[in-house]
PQR file with spaces between the fields and no chain letter, atoms N, CA, C, O and H, PARSE charges and radii, in Angstrom:
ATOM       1  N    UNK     1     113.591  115.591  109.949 -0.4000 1.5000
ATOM       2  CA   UNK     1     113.736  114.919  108.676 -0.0000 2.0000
ATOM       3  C    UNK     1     112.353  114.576  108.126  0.5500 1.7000
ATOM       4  O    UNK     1     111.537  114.069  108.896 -0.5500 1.4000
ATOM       5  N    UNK     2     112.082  114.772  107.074 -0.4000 1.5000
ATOM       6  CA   UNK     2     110.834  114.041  106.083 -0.0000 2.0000
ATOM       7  C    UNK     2     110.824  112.809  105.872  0.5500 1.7000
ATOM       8  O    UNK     2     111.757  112.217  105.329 -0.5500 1.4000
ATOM       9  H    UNK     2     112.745  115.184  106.448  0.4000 1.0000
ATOM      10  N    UNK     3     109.548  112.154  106.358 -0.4000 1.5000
ATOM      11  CA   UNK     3     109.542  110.691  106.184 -0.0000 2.0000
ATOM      12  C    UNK     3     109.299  110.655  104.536  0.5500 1.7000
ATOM      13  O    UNK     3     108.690  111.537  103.931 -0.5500 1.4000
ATOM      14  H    UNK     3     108.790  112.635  106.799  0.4000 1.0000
ATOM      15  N    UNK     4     109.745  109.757  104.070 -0.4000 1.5000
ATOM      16  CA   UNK     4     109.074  109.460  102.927 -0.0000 2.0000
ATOM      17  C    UNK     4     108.800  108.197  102.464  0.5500 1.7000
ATOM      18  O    UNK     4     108.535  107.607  103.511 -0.5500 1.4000
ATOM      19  H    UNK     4     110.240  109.040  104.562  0.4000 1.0000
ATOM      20  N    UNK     5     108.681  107.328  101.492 -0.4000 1.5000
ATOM      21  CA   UNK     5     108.316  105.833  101.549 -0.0000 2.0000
ATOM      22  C    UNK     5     109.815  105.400  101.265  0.5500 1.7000
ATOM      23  O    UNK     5     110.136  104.253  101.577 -0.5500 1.4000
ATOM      24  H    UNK     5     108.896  107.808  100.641  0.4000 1.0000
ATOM      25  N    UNK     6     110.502  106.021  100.845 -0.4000 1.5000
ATOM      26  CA   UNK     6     112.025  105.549  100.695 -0.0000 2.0000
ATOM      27  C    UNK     6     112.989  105.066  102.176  0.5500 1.7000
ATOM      28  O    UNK     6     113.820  104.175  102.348 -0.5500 1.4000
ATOM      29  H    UNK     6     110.241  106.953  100.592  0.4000 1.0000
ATOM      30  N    UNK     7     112.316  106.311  103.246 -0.4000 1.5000
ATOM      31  CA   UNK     7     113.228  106.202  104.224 -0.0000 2.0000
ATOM      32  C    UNK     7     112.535  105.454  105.446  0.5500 1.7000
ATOM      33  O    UNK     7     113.101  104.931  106.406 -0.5500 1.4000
ATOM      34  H    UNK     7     111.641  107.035  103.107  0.4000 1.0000
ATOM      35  N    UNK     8     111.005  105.540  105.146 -0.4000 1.5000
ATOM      36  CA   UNK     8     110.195  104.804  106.397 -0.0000 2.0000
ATOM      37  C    UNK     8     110.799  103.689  106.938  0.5500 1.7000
ATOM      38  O    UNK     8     110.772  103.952  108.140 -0.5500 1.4000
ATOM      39  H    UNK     8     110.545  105.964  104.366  0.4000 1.0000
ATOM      40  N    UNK     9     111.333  102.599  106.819 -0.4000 1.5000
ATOM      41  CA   UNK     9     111.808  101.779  107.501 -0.0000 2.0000
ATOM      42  C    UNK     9     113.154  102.165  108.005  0.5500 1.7000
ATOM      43  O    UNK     9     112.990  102.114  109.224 -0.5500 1.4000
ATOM      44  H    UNK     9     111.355  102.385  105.842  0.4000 1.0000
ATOM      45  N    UNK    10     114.137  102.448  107.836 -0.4000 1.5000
ATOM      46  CA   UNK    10     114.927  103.187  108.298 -0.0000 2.0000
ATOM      47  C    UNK    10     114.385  103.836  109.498  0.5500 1.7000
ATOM      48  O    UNK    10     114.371  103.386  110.643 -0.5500 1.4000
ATOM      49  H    UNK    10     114.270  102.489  106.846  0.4000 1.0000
ATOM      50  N    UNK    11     113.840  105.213  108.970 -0.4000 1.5000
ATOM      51  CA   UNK    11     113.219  105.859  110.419 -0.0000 2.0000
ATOM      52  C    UNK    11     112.540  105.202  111.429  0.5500 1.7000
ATOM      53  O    UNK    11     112.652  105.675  112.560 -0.5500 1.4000
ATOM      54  H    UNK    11     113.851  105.578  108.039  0.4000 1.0000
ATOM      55  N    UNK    12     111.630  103.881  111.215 -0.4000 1.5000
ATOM      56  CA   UNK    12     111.394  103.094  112.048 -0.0000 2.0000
ATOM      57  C    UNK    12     112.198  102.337  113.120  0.5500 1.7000
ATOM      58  O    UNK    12     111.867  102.235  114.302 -0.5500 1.4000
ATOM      59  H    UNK    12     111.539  103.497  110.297  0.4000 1.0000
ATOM      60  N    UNK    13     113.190  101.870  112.604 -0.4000 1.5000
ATOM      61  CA   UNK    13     114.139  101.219  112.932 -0.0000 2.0000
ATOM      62  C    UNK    13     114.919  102.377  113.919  0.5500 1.7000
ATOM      63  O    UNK    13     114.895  102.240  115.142 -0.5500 1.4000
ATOM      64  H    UNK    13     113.459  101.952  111.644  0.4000 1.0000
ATOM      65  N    UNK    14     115.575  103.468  113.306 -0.4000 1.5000
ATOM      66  CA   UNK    14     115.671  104.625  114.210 -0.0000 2.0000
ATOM      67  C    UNK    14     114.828  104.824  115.313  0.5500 1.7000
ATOM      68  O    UNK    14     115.366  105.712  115.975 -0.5500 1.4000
ATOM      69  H    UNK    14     115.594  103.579  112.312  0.4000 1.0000
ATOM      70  N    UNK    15     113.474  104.359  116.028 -0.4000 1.5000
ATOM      71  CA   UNK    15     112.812  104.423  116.823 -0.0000 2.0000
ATOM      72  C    UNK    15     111.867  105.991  116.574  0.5500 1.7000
ATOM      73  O    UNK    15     111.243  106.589  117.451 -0.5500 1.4000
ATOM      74  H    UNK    15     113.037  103.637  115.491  0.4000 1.0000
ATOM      75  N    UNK    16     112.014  106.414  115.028 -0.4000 1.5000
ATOM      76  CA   UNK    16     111.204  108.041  114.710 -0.0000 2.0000
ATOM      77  C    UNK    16     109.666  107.902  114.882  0.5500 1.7000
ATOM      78  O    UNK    16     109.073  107.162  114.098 -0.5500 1.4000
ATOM      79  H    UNK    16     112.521  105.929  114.316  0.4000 1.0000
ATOM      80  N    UNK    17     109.182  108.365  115.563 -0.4000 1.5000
ATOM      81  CA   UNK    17     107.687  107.881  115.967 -0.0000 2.0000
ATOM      82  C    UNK    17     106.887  108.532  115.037  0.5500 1.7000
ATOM      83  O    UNK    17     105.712  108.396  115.377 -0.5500 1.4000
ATOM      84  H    UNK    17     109.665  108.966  116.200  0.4000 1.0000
ATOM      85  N    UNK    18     107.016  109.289  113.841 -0.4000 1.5000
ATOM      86  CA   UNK    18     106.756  109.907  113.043 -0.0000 2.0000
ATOM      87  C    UNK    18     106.542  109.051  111.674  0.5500 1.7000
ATOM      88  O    UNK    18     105.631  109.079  110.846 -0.5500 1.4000
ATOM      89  H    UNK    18     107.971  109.399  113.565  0.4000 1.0000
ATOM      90  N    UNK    19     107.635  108.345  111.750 -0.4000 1.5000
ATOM      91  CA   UNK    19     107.512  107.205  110.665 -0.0000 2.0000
ATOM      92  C    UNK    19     106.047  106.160  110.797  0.5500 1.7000
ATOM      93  O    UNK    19     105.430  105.675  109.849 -0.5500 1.4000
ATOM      94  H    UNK    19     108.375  108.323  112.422  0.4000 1.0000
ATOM      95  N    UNK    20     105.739  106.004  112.262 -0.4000 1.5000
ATOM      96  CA   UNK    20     104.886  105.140  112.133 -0.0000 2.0000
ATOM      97  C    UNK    20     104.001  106.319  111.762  0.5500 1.7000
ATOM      98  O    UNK    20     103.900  106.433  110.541 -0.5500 1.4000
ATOM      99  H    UNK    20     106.240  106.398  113.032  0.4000 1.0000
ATOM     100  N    UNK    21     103.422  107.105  112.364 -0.4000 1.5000
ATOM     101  CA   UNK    21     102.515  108.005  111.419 -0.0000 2.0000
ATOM     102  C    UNK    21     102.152  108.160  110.248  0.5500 1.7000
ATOM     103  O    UNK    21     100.999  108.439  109.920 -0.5500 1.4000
ATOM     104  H    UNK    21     103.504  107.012  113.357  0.4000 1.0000
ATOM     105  N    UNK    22     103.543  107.920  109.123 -0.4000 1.5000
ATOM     106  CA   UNK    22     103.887  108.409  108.134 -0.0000 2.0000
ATOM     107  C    UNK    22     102.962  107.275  107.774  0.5500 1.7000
ATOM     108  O    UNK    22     101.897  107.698  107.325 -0.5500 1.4000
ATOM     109  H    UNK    22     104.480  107.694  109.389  0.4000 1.0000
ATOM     110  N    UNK    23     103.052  105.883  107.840 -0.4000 1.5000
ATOM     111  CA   UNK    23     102.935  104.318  107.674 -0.0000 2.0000
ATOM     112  C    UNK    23     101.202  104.166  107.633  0.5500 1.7000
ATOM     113  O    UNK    23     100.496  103.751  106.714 -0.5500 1.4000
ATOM     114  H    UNK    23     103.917  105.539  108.206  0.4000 1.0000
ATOM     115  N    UNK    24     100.771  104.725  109.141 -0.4000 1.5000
ATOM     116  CA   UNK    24      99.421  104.661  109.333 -0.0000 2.0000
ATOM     117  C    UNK    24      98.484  105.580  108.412  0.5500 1.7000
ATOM     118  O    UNK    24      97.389  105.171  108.028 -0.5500 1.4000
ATOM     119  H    UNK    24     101.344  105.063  109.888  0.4000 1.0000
ATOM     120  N    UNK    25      99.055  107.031  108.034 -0.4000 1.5000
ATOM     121  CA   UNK    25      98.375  107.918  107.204 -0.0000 2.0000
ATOM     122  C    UNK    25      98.648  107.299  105.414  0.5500 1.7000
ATOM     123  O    UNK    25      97.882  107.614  104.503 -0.5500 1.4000
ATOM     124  H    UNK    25      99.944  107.363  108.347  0.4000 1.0000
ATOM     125  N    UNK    26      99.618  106.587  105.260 -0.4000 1.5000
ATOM     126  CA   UNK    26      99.661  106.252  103.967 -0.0000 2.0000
ATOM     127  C    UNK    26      98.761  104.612  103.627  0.5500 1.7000
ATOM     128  O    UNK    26      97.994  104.098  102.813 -0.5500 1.4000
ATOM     129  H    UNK    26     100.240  106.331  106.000  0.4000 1.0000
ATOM     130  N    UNK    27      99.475  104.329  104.835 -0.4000 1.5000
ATOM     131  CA   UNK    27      98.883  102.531  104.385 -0.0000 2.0000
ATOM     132  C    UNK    27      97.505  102.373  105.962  0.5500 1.7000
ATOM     133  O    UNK    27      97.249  101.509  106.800 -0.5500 1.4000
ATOM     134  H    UNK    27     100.099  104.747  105.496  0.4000 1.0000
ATOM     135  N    UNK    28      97.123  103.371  105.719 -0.4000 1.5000
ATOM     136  CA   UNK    28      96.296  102.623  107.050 -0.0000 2.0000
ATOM     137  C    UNK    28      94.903  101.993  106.977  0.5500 1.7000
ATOM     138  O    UNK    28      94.199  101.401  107.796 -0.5500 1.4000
ATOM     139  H    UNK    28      97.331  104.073  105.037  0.4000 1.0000
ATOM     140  N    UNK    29      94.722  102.455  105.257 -0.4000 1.5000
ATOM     141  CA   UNK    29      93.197  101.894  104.821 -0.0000 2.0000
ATOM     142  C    UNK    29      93.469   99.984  105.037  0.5500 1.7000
ATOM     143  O    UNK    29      92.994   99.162  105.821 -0.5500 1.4000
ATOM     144  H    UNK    29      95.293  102.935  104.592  0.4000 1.0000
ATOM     145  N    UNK    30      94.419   99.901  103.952 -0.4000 1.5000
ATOM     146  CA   UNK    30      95.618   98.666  103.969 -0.0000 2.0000
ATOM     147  C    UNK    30      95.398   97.570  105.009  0.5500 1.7000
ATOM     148  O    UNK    30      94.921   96.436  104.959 -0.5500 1.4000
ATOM     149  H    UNK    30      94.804  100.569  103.315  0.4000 1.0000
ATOM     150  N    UNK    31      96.189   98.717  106.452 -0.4000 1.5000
ATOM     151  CA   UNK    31      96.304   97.966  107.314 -0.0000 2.0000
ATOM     152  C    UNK    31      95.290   96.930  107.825  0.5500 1.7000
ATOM     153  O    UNK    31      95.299   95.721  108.057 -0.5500 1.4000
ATOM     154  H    UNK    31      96.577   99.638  106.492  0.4000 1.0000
ATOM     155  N    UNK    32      94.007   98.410  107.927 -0.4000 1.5000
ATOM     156  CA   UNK    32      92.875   97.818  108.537 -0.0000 2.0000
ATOM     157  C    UNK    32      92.322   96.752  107.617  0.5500 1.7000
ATOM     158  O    UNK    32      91.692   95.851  108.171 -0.5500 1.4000
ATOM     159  H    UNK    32      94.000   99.392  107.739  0.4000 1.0000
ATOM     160  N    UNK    33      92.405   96.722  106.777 -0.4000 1.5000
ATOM     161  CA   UNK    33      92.033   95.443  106.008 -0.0000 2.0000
ATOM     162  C    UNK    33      92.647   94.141  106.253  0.5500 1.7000
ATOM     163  O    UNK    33      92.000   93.095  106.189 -0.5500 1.4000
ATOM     164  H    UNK    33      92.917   97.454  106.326  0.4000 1.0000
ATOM     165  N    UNK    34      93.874   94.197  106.530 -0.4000 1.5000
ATOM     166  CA   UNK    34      94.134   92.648  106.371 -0.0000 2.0000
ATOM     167  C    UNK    34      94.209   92.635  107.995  0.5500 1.7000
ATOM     168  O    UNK    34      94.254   91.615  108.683 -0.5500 1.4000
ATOM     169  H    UNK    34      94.399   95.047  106.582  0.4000 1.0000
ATOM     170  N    UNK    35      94.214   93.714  108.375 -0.4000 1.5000
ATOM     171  CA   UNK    35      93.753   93.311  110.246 -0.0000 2.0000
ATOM     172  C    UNK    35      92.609   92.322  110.418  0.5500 1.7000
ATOM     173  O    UNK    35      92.507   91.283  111.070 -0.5500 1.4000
ATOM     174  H    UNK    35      94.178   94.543  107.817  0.4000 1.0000
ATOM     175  N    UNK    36      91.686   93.069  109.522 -0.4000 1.5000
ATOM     176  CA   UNK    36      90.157   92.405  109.865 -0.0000 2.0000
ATOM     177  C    UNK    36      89.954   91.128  109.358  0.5500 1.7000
ATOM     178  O    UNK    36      89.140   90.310  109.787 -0.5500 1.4000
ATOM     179  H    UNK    36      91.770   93.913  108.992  0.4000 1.0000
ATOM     180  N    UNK    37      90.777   90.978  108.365 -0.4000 1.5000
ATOM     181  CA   UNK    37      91.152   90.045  107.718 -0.0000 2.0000
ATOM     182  C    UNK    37      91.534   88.646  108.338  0.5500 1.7000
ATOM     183  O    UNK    37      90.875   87.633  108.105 -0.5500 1.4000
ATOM     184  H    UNK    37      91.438   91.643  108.017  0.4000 1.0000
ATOM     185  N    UNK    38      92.718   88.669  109.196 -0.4000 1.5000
ATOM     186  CA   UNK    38      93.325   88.016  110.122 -0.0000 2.0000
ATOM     187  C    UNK    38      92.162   87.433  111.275  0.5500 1.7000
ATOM     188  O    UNK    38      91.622   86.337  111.419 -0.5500 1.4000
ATOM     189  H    UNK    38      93.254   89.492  109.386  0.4000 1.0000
ATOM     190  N    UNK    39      92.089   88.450  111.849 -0.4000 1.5000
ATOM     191  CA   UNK    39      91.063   88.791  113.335 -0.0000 2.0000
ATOM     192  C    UNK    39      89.836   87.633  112.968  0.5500 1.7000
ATOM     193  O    UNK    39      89.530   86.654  113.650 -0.5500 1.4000
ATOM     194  H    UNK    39      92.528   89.341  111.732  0.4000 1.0000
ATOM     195  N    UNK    40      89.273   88.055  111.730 -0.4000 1.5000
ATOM     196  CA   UNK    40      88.099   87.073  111.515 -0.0000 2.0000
ATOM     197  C    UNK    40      88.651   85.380  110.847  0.5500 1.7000
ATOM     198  O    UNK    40      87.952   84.369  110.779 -0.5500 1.4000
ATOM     199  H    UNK    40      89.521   88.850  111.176  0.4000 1.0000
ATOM     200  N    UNK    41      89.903   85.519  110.482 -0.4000 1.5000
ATOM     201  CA   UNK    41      90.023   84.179  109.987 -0.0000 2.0000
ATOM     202  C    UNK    41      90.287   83.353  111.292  0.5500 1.7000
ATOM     203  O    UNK    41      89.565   82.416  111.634 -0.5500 1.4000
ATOM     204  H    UNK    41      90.471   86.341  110.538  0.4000 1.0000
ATOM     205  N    UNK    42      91.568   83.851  112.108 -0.4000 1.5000
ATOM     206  CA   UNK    42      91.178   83.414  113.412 -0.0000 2.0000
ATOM     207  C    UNK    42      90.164   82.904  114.652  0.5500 1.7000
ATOM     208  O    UNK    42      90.259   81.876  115.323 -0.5500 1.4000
ATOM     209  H    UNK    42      92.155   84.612  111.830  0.4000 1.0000
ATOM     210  N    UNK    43      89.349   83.770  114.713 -0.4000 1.5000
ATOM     211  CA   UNK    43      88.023   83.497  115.388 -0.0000 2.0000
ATOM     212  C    UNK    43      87.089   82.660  114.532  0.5500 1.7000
ATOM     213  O    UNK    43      85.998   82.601  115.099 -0.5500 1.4000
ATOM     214  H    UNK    43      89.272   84.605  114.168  0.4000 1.0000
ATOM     215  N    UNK    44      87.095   81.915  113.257 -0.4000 1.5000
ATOM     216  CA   UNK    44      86.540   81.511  112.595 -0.0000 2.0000
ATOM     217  C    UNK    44      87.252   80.492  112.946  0.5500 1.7000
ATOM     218  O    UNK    44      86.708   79.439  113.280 -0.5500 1.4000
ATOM     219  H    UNK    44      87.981   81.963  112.796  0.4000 1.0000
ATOM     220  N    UNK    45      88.521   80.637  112.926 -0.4000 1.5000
ATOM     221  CA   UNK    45      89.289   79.017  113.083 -0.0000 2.0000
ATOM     222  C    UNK    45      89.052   78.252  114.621  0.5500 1.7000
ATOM     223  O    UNK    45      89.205   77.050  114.835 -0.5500 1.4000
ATOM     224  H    UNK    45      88.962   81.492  112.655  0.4000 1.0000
ATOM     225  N    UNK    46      88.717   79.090  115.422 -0.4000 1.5000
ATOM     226  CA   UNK    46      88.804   79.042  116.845 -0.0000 2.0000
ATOM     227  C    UNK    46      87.577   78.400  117.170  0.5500 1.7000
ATOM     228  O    UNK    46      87.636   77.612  118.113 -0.5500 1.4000
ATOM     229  H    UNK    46      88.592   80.067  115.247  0.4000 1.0000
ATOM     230  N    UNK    47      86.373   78.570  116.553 -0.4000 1.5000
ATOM     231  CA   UNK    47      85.015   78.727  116.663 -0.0000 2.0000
ATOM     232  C    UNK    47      84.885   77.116  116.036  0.5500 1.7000
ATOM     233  O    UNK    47      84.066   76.486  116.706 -0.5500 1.4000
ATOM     234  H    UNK    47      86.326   79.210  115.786  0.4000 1.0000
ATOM     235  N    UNK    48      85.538   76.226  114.824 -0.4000 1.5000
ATOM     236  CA   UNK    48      85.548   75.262  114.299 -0.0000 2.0000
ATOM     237  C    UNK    48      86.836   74.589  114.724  0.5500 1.7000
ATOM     238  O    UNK    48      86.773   73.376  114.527 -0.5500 1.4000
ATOM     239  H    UNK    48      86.203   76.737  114.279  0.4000 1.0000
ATOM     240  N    UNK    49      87.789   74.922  115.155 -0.4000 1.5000
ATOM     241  CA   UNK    49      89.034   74.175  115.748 -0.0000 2.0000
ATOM     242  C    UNK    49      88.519   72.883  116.448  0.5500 1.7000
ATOM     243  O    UNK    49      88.540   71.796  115.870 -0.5500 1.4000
ATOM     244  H    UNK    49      87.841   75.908  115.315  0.4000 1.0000
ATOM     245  N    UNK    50      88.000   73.066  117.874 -0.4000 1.5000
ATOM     246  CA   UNK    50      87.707   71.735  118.509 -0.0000 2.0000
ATOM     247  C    UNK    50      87.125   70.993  118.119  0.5500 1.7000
ATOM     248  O    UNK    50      87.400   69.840  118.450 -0.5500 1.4000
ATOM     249  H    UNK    50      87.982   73.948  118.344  0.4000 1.0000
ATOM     250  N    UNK    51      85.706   71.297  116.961 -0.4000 1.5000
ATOM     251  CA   UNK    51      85.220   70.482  116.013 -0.0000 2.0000
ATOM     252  C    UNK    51      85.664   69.108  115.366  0.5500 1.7000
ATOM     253  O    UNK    51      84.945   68.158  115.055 -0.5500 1.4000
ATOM     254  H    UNK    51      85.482   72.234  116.692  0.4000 1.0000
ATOM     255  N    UNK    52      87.151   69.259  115.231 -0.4000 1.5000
ATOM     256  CA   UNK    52      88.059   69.143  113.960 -0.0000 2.0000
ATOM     257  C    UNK    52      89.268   67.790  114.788  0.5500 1.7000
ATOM     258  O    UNK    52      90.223   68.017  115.531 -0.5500 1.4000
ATOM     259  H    UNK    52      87.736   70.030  115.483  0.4000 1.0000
ATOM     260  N    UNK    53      88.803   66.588  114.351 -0.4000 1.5000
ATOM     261  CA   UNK    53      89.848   65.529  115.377 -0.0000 2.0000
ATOM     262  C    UNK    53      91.330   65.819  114.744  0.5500 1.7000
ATOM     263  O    UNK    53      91.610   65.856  113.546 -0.5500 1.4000
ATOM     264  H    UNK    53      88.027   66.403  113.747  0.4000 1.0000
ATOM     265  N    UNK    54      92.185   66.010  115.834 -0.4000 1.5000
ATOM     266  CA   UNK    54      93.449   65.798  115.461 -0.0000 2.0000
ATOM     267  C    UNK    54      94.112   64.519  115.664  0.5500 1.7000
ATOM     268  O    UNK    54      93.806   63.966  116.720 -0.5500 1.4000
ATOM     269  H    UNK    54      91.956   65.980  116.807  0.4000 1.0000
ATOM     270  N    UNK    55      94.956   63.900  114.909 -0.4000 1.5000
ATOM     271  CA   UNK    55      95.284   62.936  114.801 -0.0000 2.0000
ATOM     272  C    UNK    55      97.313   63.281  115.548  0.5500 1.7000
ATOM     273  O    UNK    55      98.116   62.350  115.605 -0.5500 1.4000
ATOM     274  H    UNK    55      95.205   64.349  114.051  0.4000 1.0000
C-alpha cells in the first residue's frame, strides 16, 4: 500500500514500518527541530532548576 499523508496514521497504528519512514522523509526537518528544541529547553531547565526555591 502507498503511504500517503491521508493514511499515515492509520498505517502507523497498523504497526506499517513504512509509515514511519513516510513521517521521517516528509516531516523530519520538523522533527529535528522541535527535538532540539525540547532537549535544550530541558537541560536549560535542569542546569537552573536547583537554583530556584520551591515552596
Amino acid at each position: 500500500m502507498k503511504i500517503t499523508e491521508e493514511n499515515a496514521v492509520q498505517q502507523i497504528k497498523n504497526r506499517n514500518e513504512k509509515a514511519i519512514a513516510f513521517i521521517i522523509q516528509t516531516y523530519g526537518s520538523l522533527l529535528t527541530a522541535i527535538i532540539k528544541r525540547h532537549v535544550h529547553y530541558n537541560e536549560h531547565n535542569e542546569k537552573i532548576g536547583p537554583s530556584i526555591p520551591i515552596k
